[in-house]
C-alpha positions in Angstrom: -30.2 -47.6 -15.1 -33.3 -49.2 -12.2 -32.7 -46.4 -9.3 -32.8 -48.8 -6.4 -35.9 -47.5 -3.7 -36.9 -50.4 -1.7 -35.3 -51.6 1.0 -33.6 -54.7 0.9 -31.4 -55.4 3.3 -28.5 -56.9 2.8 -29.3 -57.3 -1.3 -28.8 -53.2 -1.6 -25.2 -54.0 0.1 -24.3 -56.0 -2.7 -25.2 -54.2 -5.5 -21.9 -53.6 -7.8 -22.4 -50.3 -7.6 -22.8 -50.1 -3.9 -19.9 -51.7 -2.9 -18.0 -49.9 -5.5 -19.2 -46.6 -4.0 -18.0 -48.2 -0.5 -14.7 -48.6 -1.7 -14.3 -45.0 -2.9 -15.6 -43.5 0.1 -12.9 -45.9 1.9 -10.3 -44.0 0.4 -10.9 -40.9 2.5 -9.6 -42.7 5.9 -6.8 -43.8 3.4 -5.6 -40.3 2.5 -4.7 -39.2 6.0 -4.4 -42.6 8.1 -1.4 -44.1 5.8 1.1 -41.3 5.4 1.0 -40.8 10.0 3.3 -44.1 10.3 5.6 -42.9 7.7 6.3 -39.3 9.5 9.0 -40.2 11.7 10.8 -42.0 9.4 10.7 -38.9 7.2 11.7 -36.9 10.1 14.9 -38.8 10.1 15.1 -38.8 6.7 15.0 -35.3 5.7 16.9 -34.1 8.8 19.4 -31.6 7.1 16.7 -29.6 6.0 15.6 -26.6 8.1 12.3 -26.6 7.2 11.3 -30.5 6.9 9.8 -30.0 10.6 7.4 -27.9 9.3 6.5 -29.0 5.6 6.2 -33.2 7.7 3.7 -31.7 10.1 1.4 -30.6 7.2 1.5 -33.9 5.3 -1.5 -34.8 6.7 -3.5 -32.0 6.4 -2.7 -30.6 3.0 -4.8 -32.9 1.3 -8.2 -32.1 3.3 -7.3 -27.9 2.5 -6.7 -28.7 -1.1 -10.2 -31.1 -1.1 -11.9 -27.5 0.7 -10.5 -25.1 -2.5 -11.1 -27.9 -5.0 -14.4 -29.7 -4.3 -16.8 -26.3 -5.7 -15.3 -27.1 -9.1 -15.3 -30.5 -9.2 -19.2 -30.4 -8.5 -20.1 -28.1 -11.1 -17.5 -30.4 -13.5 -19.7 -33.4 -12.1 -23.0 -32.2 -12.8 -21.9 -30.8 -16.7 -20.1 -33.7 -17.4 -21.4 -36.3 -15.9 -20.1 -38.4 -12.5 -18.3 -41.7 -14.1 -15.5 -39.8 -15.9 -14.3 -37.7 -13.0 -14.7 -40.7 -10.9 -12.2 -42.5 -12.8 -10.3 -39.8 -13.6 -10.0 -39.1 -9.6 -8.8 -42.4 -9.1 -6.3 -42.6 -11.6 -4.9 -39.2 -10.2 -5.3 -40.8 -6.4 -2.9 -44.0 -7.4 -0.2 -42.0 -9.2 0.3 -38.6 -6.9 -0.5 -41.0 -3.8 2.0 -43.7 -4.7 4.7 -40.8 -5.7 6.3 -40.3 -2.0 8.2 -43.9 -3.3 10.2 -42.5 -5.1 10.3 -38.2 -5.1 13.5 -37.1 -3.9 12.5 -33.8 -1.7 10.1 -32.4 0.5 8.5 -30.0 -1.3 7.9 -31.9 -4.0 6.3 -34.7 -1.5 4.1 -31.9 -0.3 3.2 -31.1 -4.1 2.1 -34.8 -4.7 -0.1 -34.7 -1.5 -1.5 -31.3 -3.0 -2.3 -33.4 -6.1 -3.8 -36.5 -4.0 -6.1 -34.1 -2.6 -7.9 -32.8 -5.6 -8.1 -36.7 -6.4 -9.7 -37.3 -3.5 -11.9 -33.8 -4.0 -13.2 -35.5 -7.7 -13.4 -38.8 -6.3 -15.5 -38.5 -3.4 -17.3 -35.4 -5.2 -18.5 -38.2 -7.9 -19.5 -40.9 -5.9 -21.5 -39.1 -3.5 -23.3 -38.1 -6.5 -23.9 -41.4 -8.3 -25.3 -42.0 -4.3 -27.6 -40.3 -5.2 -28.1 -41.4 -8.5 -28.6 -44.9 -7.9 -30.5 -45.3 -4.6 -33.2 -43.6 -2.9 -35.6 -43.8 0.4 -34.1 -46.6 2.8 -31.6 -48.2 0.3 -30.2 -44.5 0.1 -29.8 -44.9 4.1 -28.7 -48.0 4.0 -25.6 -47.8 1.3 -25.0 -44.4 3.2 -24.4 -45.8 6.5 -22.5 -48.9 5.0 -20.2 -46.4 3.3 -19.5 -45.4 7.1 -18.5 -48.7 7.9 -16.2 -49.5 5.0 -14.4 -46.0 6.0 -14.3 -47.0 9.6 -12.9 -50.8 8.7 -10.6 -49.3 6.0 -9.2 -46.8 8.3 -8.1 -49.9 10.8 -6.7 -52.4 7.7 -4.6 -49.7 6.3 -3.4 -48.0 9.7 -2.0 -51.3 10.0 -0.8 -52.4 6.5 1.0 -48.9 6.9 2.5 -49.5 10.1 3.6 -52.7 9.2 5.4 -51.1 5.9 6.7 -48.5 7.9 9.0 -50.8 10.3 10.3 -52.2 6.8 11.3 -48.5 5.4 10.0 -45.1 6.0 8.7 -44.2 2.1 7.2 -47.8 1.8 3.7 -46.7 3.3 3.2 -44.8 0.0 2.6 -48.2 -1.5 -0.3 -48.1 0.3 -1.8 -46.0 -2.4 -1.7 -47.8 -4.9 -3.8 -50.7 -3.6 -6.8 -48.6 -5.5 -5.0 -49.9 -8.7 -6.4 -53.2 -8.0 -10.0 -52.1 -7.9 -9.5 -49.9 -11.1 -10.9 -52.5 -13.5 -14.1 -53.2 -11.6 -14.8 -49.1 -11.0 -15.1 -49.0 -14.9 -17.3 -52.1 -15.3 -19.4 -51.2 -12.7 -20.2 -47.7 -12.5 -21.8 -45.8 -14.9 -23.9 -42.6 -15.6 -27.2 -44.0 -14.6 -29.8 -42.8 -18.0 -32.5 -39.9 -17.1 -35.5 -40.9 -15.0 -38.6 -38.9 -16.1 -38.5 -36.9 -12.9 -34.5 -35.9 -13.8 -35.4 -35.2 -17.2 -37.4 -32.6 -15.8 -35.2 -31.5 -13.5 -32.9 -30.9 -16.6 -35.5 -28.2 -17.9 -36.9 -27.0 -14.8 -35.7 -24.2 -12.7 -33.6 -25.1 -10.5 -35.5 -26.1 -6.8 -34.2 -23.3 -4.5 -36.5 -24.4 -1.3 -34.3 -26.5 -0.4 -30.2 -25.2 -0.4 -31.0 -23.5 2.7 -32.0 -27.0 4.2 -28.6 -28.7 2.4 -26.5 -25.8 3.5 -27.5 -25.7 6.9 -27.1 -30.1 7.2 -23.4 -29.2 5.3 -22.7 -26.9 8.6 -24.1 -29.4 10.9 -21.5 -32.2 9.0 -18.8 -30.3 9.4 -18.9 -29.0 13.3 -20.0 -33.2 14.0 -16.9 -33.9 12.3 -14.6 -31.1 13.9 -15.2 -32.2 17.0 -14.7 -36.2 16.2 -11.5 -35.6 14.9 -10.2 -34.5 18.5 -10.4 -38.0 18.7 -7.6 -38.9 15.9 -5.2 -35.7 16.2 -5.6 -35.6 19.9 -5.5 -38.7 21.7 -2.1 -39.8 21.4 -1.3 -37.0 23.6 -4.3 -37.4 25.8 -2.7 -41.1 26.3 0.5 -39.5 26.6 0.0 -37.0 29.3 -2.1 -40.1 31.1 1.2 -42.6 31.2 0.2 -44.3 28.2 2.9 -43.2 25.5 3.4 -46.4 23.7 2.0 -46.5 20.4 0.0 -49.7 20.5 -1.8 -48.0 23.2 -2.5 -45.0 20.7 -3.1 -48.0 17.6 -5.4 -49.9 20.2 -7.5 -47.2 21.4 -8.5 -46.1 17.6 -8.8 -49.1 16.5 -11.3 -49.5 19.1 -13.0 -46.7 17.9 -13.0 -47.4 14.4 -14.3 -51.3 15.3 -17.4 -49.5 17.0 -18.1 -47.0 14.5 -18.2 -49.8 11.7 -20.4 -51.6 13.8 -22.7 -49.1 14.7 -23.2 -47.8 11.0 -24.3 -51.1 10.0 -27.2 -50.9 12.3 -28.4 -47.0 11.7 -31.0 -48.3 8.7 -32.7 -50.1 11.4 -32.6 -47.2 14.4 -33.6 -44.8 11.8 -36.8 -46.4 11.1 -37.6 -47.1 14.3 -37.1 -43.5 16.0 -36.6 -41.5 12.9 -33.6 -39.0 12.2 -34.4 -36.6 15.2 -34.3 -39.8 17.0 -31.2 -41.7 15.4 -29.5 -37.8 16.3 -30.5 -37.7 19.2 -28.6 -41.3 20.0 -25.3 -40.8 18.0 -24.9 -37.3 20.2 -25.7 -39.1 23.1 -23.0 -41.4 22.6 -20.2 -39.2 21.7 -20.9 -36.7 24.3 -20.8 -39.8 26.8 -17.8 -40.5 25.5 -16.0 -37.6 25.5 -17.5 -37.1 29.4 -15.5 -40.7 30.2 -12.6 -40.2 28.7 -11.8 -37.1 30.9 -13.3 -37.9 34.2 -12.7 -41.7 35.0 -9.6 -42.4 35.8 -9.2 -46.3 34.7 -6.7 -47.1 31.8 -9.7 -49.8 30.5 -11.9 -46.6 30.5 -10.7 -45.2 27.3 -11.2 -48.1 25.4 -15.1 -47.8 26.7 -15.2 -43.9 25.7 -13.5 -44.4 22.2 -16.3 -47.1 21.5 -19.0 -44.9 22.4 -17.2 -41.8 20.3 -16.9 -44.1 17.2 -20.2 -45.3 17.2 -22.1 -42.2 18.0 -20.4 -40.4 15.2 -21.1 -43.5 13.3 -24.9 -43.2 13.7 -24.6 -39.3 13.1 -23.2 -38.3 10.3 -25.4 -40.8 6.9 -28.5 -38.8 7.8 -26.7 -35.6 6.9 -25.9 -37.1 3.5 -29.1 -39.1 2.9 -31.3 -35.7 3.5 -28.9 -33.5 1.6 -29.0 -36.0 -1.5 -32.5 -37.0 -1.5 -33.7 -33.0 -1.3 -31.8 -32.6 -4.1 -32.5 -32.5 -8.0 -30.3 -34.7 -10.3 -29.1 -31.8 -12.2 -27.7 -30.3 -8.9 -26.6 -33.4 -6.8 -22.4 -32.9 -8.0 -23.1 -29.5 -6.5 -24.6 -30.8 -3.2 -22.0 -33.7 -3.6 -19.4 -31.2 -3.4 -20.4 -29.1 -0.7 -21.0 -32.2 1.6 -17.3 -33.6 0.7 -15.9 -30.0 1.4 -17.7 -29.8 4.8 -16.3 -32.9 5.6 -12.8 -32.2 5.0 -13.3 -28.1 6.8 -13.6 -29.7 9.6 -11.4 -32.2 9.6 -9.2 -29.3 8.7 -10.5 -26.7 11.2 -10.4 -29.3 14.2 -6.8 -29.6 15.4 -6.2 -25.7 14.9 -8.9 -24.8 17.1 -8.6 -28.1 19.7 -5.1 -27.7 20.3 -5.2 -24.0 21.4 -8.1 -25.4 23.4 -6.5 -28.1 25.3 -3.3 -26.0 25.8 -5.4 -22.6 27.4 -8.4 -24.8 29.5 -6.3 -28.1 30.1 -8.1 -31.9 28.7 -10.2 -32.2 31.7 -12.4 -28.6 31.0 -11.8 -28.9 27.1 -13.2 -32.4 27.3 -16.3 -31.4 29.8 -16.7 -28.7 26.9 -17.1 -31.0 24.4 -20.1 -33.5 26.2 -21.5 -30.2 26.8 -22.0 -29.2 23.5 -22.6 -32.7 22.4 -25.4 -33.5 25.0 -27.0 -29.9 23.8 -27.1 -30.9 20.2 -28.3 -34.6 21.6 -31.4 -33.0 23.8 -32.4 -30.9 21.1 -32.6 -33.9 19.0 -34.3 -35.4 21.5 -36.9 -32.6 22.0 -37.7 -32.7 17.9 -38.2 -36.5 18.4 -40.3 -36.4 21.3 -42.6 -33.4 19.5 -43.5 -35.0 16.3 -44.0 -38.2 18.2 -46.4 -36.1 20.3 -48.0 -34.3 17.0 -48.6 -37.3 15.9 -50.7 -38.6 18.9 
């Protein structure tokens, strides 16, 4: 298999197996966006049972906590057994216990097939972010990375409303949702397959394992996960943001992230090219920039048209932050120990989307939006001078 290192623009986006890898890492937005129009109507539905107000409200979640306990295994499977198997494994799992709510008569048994669609999800995003690193490196690494943000972003915003859509019709027709993965099933086993040793991985096979750098992956894991803790106060948060502003319609709410999801997909196409131009300290220093904007707008300017502007700059700042984290995780990392560094990416991903809404709503509820938010650009315009300080230091080094 030719390991693709030269950039090449939009060629490298159409490579079989890059836009199969986009449509896999599209099925994490999937996961939690398509069962959130379908909650009320399960509300109703399961009314007569004391606990369905608790077991509804962790619907969404429980796939993202059974992705954390489940993706350590799955990378350790991926690098012994090789990517394409559990890839296709993971999305025959996805289709059946994600499609399931259809038809499953309880609750708890609901909540068991979300269990299920999250150790799909853990083997399926485990494995492609591996082959990621299997088939590209360099800049057509970057640039199927940050395209993988994009397809997220723009899959996010076609199912949210394929969902929604289904949801008016009957409350358990979202589920159908996942099974539009079925479709794609025969070109994921065409296309992708375990790419044959380079000479470099066949050395890696025999070699000691390269310690230097897991303290380097470890530490851009940590950095992925807080980035994406506090993003997703954007997505559990903001429809009561909106709410306690006067906005409690819903196509406010569907508006305002699609908005954000629109700028994010946009901004992730261009990150190959600010990358190059002002390296990652640089590109860092921009996508912090942004969100921490963002999040300063949103709680101090009081125009309704105002968080439309701040949930632009939110989306594409994250956007633009988070492919470095797995470009420089994967490319500092040996072949025989990328489903390992695979894994703990997709974990740290799904920690803090996990982590977010149990510490952001204690937040909110002791400080108020206003101080939380102020909080928030704080720490984000920290992290974005820092980056800016790197930048402006090897530039100088340099001179």
């Amino acid at each position: 298999m030719q390991i693709s290192n030269e950039f090449e623009g939009l060629s490298v986006r159409r490579d079989p197996r890059a836009v199969a890898l986009m449509m896999a890492a599209s099925l994490t937005v999937m996961t939690a966006a398509t069962i959130s129009p379908a909650l009320p109507g399960l509300e109703r539905q399961f009314a007569d049972d004391v606990s369905s107000a608790f077991l509804i409200k962790l619907l969404v979640p429980a796939p993202s906590l059974a992705v954390v306990l489940v993706a350590p295994w799955c990378g350790v499977i991926a690098d012994r057994s090789g990517r394409r198997r559990m890839l296709l494994a993971g999305l025959i799992l996805f289709i059946i216990s994600g499609s399931a709510g259809l038809v499953l008569p309880t609750l708890p048994l609901i909540m068991f097939s979300r269990l299920c669609l999250g150790i799909a999800l853990a083997m399926i995003m485990t494995a492609q972010s591996a082959l990621l690193g299997d088939y590209f490196s360099g800049k057509a690494l970057h640039v199927v990375s940050s395209s993988q943000v994009s397809a997220r972003n723009l899959g996010g915003f076609v199912f949210i409303i394929i969902a929604g859509l289904l949801a008016s019709i009957g409350p358990r027709l979202p589920f159908a949702v996942y099974a539009l993965p079925l479709l794609a099933l025969p070109y994921f086993w065409r296309v992708i397959v375990d790419p044959s040793l380079r000479p470099e991985a066949e050395h890696d096979l025999i070699a000691p394992p390269v310690n230097g750098s897991r303290p380097v992956v470890y530490l851009l894991a940590f950095g992925q996960m807080i980035v994406t803790m506090l993003f997703f106060v954007m997505p559990t948060q903001l429809p009561f943001f909106l709410s306690e502003k006067g906005y409690a319609s819903p196509v406010v709410t569907g508006i305002a992230l699609g908005t954000l999801m629109l700028a994010g997909a946009g901004a992730a196409f261009y990150y190959p090219r600010i990358r190059d131009a002002v390296g990652y300290a640089g590109n860092w220093a921009c996508g912090f920039g942004l969100m921490a904007s963002g999040f300063a707008s949103l709680v101090t300017i009081d125009a309704g048209i105002a968080v439309f502007f701040s949930c632009a700059m939110i989306g594409a700042g994250y956007a633009l932050a988070i492919p470095g984290f797995v470009a420089l995780s994967l490319d500092g990392t040996p072949s025989n120990r990328r489903g390992k560094t695979a894994a703990l990416l997709t974990g740290s991903v799904f920690l803090g989307q996990f982590l977010s809404p149990l510490i952001a709503s204690p937040a909110i509820s002791e400080w108020g939006w206003r101080n939380s938010g102020i909080g928030l650009a704080t720490t984000l315009g920290a992290l974005a001078l820092a980056s800016a300080l790197t930048f402006w230091q090897s530039r100088h080094s340099k001179i």
